[in-house]
N, C-alpha and C positions, 0 to 999 in steps of 0.2 A: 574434392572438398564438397561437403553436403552444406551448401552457402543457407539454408533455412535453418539449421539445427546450431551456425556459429552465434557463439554470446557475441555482447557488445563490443568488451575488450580485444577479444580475439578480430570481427569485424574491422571492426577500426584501425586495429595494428596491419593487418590484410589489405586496407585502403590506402594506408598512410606510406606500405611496400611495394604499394602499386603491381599487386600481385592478385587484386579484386577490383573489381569496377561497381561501384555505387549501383550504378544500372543493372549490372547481373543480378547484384544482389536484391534492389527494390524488385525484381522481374520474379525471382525465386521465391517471396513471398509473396505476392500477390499470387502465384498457382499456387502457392501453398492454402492460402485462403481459400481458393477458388475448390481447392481439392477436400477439405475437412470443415470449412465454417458451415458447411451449409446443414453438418449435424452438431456443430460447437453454438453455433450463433453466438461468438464473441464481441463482432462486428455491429455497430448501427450504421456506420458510412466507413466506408472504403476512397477516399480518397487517390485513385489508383492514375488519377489524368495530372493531380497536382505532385503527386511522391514521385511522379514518372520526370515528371518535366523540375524538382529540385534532384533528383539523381543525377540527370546529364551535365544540370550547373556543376553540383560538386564534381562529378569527372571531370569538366573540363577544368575545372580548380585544381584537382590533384595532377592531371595531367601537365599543370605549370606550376606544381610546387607549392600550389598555396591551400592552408588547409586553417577553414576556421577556428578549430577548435579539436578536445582531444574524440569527440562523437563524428568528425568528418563524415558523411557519409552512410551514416548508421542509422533505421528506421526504428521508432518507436511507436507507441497509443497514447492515446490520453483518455480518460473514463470521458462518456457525455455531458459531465458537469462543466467539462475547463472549455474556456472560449478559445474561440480557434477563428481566426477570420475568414472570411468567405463561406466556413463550413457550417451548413446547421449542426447547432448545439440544444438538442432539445429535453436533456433531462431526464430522458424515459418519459415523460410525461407528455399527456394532451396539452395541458397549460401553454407550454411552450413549442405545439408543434409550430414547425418553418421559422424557429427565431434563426439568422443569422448575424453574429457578432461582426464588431468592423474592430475586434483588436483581440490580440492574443492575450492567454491568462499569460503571467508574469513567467512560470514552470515552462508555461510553451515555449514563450519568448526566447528563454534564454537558452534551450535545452534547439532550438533552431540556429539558435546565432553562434551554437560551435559549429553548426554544418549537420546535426541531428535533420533526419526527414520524418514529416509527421506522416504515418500514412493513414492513420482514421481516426475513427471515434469509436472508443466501446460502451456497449451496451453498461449499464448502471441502473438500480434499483430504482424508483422513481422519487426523482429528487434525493438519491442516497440514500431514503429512509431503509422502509424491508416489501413494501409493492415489490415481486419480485419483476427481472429480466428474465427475458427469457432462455439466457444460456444453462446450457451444460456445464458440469465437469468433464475434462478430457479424460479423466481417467477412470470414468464409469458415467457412461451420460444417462443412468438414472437418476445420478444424485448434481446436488447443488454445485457449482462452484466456491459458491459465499456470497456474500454481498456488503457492502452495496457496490464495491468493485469489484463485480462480475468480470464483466467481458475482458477489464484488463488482466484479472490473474488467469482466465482461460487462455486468453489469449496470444501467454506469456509460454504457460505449460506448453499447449497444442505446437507451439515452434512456430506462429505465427509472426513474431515479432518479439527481440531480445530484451524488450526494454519497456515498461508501461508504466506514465502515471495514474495513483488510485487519490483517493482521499479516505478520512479518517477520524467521526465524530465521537463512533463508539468503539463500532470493532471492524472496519469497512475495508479495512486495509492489510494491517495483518494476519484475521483470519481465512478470506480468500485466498491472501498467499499460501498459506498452510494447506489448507484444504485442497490446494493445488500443487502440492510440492515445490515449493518456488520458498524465496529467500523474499523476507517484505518485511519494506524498512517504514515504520511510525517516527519521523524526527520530534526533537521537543519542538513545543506549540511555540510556534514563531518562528522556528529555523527557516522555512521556506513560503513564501509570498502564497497570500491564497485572492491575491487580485486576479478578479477574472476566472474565479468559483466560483457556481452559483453557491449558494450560501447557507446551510443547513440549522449551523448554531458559530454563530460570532466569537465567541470565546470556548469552544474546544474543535471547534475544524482545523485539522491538518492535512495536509499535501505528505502524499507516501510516496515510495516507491518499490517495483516489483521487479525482481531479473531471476537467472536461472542460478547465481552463484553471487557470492556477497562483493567481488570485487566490483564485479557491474553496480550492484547497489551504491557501492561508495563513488562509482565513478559517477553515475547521474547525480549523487546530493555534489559535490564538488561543485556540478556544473549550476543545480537549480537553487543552492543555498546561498540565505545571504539578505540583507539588509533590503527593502522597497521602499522610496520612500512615496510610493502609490497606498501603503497598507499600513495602516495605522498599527495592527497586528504584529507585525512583522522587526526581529529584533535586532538589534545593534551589534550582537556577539561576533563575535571575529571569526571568521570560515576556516577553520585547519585543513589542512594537506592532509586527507579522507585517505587517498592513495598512498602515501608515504606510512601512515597510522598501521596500515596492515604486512606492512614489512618488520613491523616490532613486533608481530604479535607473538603473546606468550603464555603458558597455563594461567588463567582466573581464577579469583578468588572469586568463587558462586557460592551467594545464600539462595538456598532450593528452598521457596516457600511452601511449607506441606497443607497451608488451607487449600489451594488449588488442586492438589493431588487428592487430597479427600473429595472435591467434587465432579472428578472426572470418573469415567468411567473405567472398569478395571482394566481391562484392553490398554485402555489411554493412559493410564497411572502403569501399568509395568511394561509398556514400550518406552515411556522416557525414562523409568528408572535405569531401564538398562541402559541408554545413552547414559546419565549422569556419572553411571558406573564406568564406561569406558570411559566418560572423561575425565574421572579420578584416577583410572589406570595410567592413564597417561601423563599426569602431572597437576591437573585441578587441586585447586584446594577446596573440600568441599565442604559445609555446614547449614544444618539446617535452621532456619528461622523464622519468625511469626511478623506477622504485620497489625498495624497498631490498630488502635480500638474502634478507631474513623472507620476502620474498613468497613465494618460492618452496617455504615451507612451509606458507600458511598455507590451501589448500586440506583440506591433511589433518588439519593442528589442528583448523579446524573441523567436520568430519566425524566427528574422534573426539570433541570436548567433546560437540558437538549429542547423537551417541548414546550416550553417557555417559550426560548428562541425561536424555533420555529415557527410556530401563532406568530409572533411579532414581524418576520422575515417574510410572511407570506399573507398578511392580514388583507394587505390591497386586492390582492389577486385571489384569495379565498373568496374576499367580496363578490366580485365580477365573475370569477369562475367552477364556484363551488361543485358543481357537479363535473367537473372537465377530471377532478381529481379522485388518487383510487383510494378505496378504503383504507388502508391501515394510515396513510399520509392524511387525508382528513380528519381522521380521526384522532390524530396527534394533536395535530392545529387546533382542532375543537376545545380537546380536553387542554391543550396548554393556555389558550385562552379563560379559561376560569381558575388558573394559579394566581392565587390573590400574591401584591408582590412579598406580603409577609416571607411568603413558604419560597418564594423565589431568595430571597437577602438568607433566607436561614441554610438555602443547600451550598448557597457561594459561600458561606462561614464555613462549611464540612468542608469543601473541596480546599478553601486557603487552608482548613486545621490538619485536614488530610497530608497536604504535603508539606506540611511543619513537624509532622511526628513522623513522616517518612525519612527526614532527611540524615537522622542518623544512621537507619538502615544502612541508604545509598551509602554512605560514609564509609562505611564498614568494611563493606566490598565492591568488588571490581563490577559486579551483574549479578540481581535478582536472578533465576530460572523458573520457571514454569512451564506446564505443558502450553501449549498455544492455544489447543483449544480444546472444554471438557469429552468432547465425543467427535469421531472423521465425519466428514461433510455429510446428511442424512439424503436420503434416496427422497424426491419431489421437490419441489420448488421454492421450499421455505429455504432461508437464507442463513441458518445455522447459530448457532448461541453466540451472542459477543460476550457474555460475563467476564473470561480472563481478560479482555482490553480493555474494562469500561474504568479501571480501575488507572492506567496510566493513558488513559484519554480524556480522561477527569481531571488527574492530575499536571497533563502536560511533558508529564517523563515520556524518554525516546524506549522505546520497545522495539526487537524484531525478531524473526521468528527465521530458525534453521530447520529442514528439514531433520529430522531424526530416524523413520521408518517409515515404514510399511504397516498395516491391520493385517490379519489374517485372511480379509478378505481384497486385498491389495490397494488399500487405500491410503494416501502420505498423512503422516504425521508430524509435529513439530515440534521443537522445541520456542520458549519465548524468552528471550536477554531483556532486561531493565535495567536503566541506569540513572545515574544523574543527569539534570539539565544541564543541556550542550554539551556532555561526555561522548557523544556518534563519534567521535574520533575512537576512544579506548572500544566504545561499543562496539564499532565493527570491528576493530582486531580481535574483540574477543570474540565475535561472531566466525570471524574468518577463522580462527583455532580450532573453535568447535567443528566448523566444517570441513576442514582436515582429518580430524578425527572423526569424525559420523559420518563423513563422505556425504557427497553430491547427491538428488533424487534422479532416479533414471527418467525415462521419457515416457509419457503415456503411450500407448497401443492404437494408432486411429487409424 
């Protein structure tokens, strides 16, 4: 058993058989870090003295049977935005070097309290925004991973760790995953607590998550969805059996929306056509459809709300430490600061009319598709186009993206599922179908 390269599921079931020890396991990835990060740089803190000493608790818990939760035992990341006690959480940024939190973001919390071991923090864009990190991608470390959850979807790939939380204002979440051959889940805005995020834009930050195969996905939102009553954000909707969802799954009824395909690049527009094809051979229903008139504005809406928010989220601290911050993040602040609230009240009218004329869409069918993202992750350090998410991170819709292929030049591509709000139950079984049929991404080369 190659204990670095097991998912979540499989982990845990391995734990739970008592046929793997916590300990082996934390040990196997930490060489494994020791052996590739130092040309991934997914990592800002390794955590390697605290995940050492929550391993041997869980062993000696499973060793008498008791077992937190269904993560017993199982290491994951968390981007450097989520608080994490003891550990500095510093944002990528100077602003915030040496903060340490005295309490976990809500995600962490709970995703510990099944017996989950945290073992670091990953590198993130500064403050989320696009200041890049410094990581690679694993599977060409010329090019990007994505951002602004870098270091977690490298992280993910590299065989670092089975399991990582991102977040997701624009495209921060999903297109990393993509970029990285990874399965990354954008829930609807509310499903999972963003207490104890630092805080980007108040009303479209979400909590993602990244694994190597969709059933880990469902298995971490199980653990991390669900009601706070710490987050005002955070929604009432009732948590379904994630896991159970993907045992029904069955061919989709998918509208393939062709504006996205017209904006990609040709590479990217007939690598997923081919997928869509095999998953009409297989049983999809498939049809093509247009999205409504709003769309055509809802790039810009979101660009002005996001740095609205952000000026406002960061006003104090721009005060006092204006030069501590990097270009493109001051530069937001600045310009969101002179959005008179006119033009701020007029983009929140696009985004409520946006998903008022979406909703027959959703209605229609089982999952929007789209490629994930218009071009593969580009060679230097820029962060990669979010365009195809800005639109259901505007909106609030749950998006996630399945590997699909290869470039020519060996690089993964994606497919991207849309649905309705709080449908991630029907979404990941249709995610899990598709991944049946387009198979898994294999591993990078490190």
């Amino acid at each position: 058993m190659t204990l670095h390269t097991l998912d979540a599921f499989d982990a845990a079931r391995a734990i739970r058989e008592k046929v793997l020890s916590p300990v082996d396991l934390v040990d196997a990835l930490l060489e494994r870090i020791t052996r590739v990060d130092g040309r991934v740089q997914a990592w800002a803190l390794v955590d390697a003295e605290g995940a050492r000493a929550a391993a041997r608790r869980a062993a000696d818990e499973a060793a008498r049977g008791v077992f937190r939760g269904p993560l017993h035992g199982v290491p994951f990341g968390a981007k450097d935005i989520f608080y994490s006690a003891g550990l500095r959480t510093e944002g990528g940024s100077k602003v915030m070097a040496g903060f340490v939190p005295d309490y976990d973001a809500t995600a962490v919390a709970r995703l510990k309290g099944t017996g989950a071991i945290l073992l670091g923090k990953c590198h993130t864009t500064e403050f989320a925004t696009t200041d890049p990190a410094p990581t690679r991608n694993p599977w060409n470390l010329a090019c990007t991973p994505g951002g602004s959850s870098s270091g977690s979807a490298a992280a993910v790939a590299a065989r670092m760790i089975p399991l990582s939380l991102g977040t997701q204002t624009i495209g921060s979440n999903v297109r990393p995953a993509s970029y990285c051959g990874l399965v990354g889940l954008k829930p609807t805005f509310g499903r999972i607590s963003t207490r104890g995020v630092m805080a980007l834009s108040y009303t479209q930050d979400h909590v993602g998550l990244m694994a190597r195969n969709v059933e880990d996905v469902a298995l971490g939102l199980s653990i991390v969805a669900g009601h706070d009553a710490h987050d005002p954000s955070s929604s009432r909707s009732p948590v379904p059996d994630y896991l159970s969802a993907l045992t029904l799954r069955r061919p989709p009824r998918i509208a393939v929306l062709r504006e996205f395909f017209e904006r990609a690049t040709p590479e990217v527009a007939e690598v997923t056509m081919q997928a869509v094809n095999r998953l009409a051979r297989a049983g999809a229903a498939v049809d093509e459809a247009k999205l409504p008139p709003t769309f055509q504005a809802v790039h810009a809406a979101a660009a002005l709300i996001t740095r609205s928010d952000t000026s406002s989220i960061h006003a104090e601290r721009h005060a006092q430490k204006a030069d501590l911050y990097r270009p493109a993040i001051r530069a937001a602040i600045e310009v969101g600061m002179l959005v008179p609230g006119e033009l701020y009240v007029r983009a929140l009218r696009i985004r409520s009319q946006f998903r008022r004329e979406m909703r027959p869409l959703i209605e229609r069918y089982d999952v929007l598709l789209t490629p994930t993202t218009p071009a593969p992750a580009p060679e230097g350090m820029a962060t990669g186009d979010p365009q195809f998410q800005t639109p259901w991170s505007l909106s609030g819709l749950p998006s996630i993206t399945v590997p699909c292929g290869l470039t020519r030049s060996g690089l993964p591509l994606g497919i991207q599922l849309v649905s309705g709000n709080f449908t991630e139950a029907s979404l990941l079984s249709a995610a899990a179908w598709c991944e049946d049929i387009l198979g898994r991404a294999s591993a990078p080369e490190l």
